[in-house]
N, C-alpha and C positions, 0 to 999 in steps of 0.2 A: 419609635417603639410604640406597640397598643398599650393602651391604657388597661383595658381587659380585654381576656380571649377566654371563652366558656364554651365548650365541647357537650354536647348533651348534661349538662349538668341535674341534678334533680335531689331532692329532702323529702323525707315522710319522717313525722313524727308518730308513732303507733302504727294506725291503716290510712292516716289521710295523709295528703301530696300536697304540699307545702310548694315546692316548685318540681318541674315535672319535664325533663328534656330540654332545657334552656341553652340555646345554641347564639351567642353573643359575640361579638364584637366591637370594640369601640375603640376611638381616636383621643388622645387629650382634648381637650374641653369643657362646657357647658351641661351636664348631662340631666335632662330631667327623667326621671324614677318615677313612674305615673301610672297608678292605677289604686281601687279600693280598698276599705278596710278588706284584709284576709286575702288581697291579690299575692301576697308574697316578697312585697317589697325589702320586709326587715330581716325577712330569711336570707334575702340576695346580698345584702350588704354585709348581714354577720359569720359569710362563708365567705367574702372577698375580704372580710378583716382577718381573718381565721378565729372568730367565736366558735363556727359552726363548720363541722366536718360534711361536704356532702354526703350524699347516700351513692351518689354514683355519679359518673363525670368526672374531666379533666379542666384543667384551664390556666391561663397564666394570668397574675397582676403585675405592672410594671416589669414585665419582663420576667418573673419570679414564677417558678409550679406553686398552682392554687394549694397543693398537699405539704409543700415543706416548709417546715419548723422555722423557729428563729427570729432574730430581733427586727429584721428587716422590715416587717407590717410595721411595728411601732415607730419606728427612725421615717418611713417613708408615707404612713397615712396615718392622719387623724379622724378622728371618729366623732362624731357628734350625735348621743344615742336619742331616742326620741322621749323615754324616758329621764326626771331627774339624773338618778345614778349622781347625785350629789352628797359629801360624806360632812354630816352634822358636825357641830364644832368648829370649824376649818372657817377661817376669811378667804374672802376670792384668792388674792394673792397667793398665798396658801399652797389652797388647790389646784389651781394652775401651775404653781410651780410642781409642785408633785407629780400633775401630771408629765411635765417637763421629764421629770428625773424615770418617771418610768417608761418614756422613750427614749434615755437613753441620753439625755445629758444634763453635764455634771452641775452639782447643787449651785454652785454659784449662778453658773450662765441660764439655770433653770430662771432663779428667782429675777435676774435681770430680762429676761427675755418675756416673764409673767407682768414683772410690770407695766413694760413695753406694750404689750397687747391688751394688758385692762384699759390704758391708756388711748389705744387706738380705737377701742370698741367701748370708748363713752363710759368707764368704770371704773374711771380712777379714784374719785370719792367716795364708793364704796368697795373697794381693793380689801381693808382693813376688816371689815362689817361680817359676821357671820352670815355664809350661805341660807340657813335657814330664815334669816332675815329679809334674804331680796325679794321683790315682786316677782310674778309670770316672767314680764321682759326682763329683767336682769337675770334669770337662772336662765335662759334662751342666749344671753351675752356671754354668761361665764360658762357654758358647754362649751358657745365656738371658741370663747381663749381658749379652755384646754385644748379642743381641737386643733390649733392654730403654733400652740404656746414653742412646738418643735421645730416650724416652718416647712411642713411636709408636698409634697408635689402635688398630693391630691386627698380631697376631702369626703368622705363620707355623711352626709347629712340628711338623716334621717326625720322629716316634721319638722322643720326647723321653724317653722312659724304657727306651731303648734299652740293656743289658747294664747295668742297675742290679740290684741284690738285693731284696726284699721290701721291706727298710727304706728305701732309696733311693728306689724307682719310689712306694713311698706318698708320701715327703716331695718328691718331685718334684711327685705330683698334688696335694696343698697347695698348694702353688707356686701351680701354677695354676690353682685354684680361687679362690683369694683373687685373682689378679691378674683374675680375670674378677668376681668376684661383688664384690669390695670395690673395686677399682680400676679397673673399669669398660673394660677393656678387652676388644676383641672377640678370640676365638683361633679358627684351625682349626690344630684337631689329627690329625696323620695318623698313625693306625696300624692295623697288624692285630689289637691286643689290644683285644676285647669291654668287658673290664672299665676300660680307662682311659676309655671313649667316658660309660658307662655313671658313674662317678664325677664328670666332670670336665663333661661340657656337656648343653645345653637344646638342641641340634641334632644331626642324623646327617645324612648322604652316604655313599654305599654305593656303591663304585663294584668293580666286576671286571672284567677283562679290558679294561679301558680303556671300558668302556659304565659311564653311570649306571643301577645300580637302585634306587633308590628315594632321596629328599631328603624330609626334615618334623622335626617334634619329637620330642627324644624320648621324649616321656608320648603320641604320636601312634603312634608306632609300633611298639607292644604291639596286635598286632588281638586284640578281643575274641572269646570261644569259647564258646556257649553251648551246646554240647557234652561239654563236658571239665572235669572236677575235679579236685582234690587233695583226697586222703579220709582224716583221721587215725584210727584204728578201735586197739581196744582188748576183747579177750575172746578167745573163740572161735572163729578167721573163718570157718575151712572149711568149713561149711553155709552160712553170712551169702555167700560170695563162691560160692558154687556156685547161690544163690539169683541173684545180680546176673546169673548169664551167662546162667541162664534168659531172664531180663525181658531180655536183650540187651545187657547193659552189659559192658566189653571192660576186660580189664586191659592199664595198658601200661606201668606201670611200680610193680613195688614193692621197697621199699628191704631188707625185713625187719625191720622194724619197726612194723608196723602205717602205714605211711605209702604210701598206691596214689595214680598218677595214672589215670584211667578214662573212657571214651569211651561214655556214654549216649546210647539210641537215640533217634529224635526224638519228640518229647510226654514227655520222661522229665522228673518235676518233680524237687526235691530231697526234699520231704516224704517221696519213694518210700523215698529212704536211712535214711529215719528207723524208720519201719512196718518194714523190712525186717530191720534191726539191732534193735529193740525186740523182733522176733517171736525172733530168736535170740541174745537176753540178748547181744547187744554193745554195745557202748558207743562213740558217735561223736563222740571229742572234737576234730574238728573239720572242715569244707568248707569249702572257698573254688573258686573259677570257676579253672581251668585256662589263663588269655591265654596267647597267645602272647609270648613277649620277645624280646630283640635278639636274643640265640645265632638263636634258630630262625626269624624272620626274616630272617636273614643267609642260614642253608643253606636256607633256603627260596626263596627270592631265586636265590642263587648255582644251585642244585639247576635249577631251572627256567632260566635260559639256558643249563646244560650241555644241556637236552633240547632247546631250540628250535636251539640250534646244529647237534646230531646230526641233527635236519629236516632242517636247509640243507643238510647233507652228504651224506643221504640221498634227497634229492630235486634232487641236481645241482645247488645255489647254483653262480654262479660268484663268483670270489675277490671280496671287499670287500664281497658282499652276505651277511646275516644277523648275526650276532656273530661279531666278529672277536677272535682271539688274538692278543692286544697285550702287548707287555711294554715296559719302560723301564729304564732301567740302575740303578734304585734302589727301584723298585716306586714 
């Protein structure tokens, strides 16, 4: 079964495009949700929980039409909003149970199952303690119990490492790495940090401006460059690198350290690096291929609909045609 199927889906809230044609598919798994404030992330997620009615568009979740009613989103996803959405008064335990009970199971097995998971997520000694009392990282622990508290197939998590510190936002990506990779559950994770996409899932979705750019995996979406190295060097260089611009090789990036990234013309082999540094007593301890990775796929991506857009604008689109500048009240 897809985890999600999305048919041109799309939201405008007044005149702006929130999301704008979103044509998706995906597998259970790891899913990172990756793009800017105002890309459309919280919009996507709060139409595949049913918050939010599309504007137009079909699609199924879990095998379910994205349009019909019913207890099934609560029983089968949890939701981890990016905001608090935390109810004053209430101890962890509490709240989690509640949230238990309004997915649908009964008060007792609620408050057993709430324990269970404050338990498992580091909060059992403050189970008792009113909400408005935890830190950052405990209200980021007691979203994902509720989220959790049902034992649902797949998770919606929205920021989840939102205003945590090093040590938080890593032990939060634990979290959820285990609950994907040991316990078998499917997540999408939305955010605009590179590095949690990059730790935590086997999937990417890129989305800006409310347009999808690019959906695959992510050991897929490194494109290969058989142009560009990283070149460890050790001696001498300043003849060795005045040699390379001759034959056409471009520097574009070095650290001062003997460490260059470089842009070789075409037919250039690597052997060439060898003979070149040999002829001037350097030492090449080490070459590797140059791929491209997530960061630069991103602004590469992002980079190119800012140009296709300035087209449309520049060649008189009218409103609604080309890419649209869409935002959503939460990104």
């Amino acid at each position: 079964m897809e985890l999600l199927e999305l048919n041109s889906v799309s939201r405008r809230f007044g005149s702006r495009w929130a999301l704008r044609d979103v044509t998706l598919r995906l597998g259970p798994g790891r899913i990172g949700l990756l793009g800017p404030n105002g890309a459309g992330k919280s919009t996507l997620l709060k139409i595949i929980m049913g918050l939010l009615e599309p504007t137009s568009g079909t699609g199924h979740v879990l095998g379910q039409p994205l349009h019909e009613d019913g207890t099934w989103r609560r029983q089968r996803i949890g939701y981890m909003p990016e905001a608090d959405a935390l109810v004053p008064g209430l101890g962890g335990a509490e709240y989690v149970a509640l949230a238990g009970e309004l997915a649908g199971l009964p008060r007792r097995q609620a408050l057993r199952r709430a324990h269970e998971v404050l338990s498992y997520l580091e909060l059992e000694e403050a189970r008792y303690r009113r909400l408005e009392e935890y830190s950052t990282g405990m209200k980021q622990r007691i979203k994902l119990a509720q989220a959790l508290v049902h034992d649902p197939p797949l998770l919606l998590l929205d920021e989840p490492t939102s205003g945590l510190d090093p040590a938080g936002r890593e032990a939060m990506l634990q979290l959820l790495r285990v609950l994907g990779q040991e316990h078998h559950k499917s997540l999408i994770v939305s955010t605009h940090l590179l590095g949690d996409v990059e730790q935590v899932c086997d999937q990417v979705v890129i989305l800006n401006e409310g347009r999808l750019l690019f959906q695959g995996n992510l050991s897929e979406s490194s494109g290969r460059r058989h142009d560009r190295y990283v070149l460890h060097v050790e001696g001498e260089t300043t003849a060795f690198l005045d040699d390379l611009r001759l034959e056409g090789v471009r520097l574009l990036d070095d650290n001062g350290r003997g460490r260059w990234r470089v842009a070789v013309p075409p037919g250039w082999t690597t052997r060439a690096f060898f003979l070149l540094a040999d002829h001037h007593q350097v030492v090449v301890r080490g070459l590797r291929r140059d791929d491209e990775d997530l960061e630069e796929l991103f602004r590469r991506l992002v980079s190119a609909q800012g140009r296709a857009g300035e087209t449309a604008v520049d060649q008189g689109a009218a409103p609604g045609d080309g890419v649209q500048a869409g935002g959503d009240e939460a990104s």
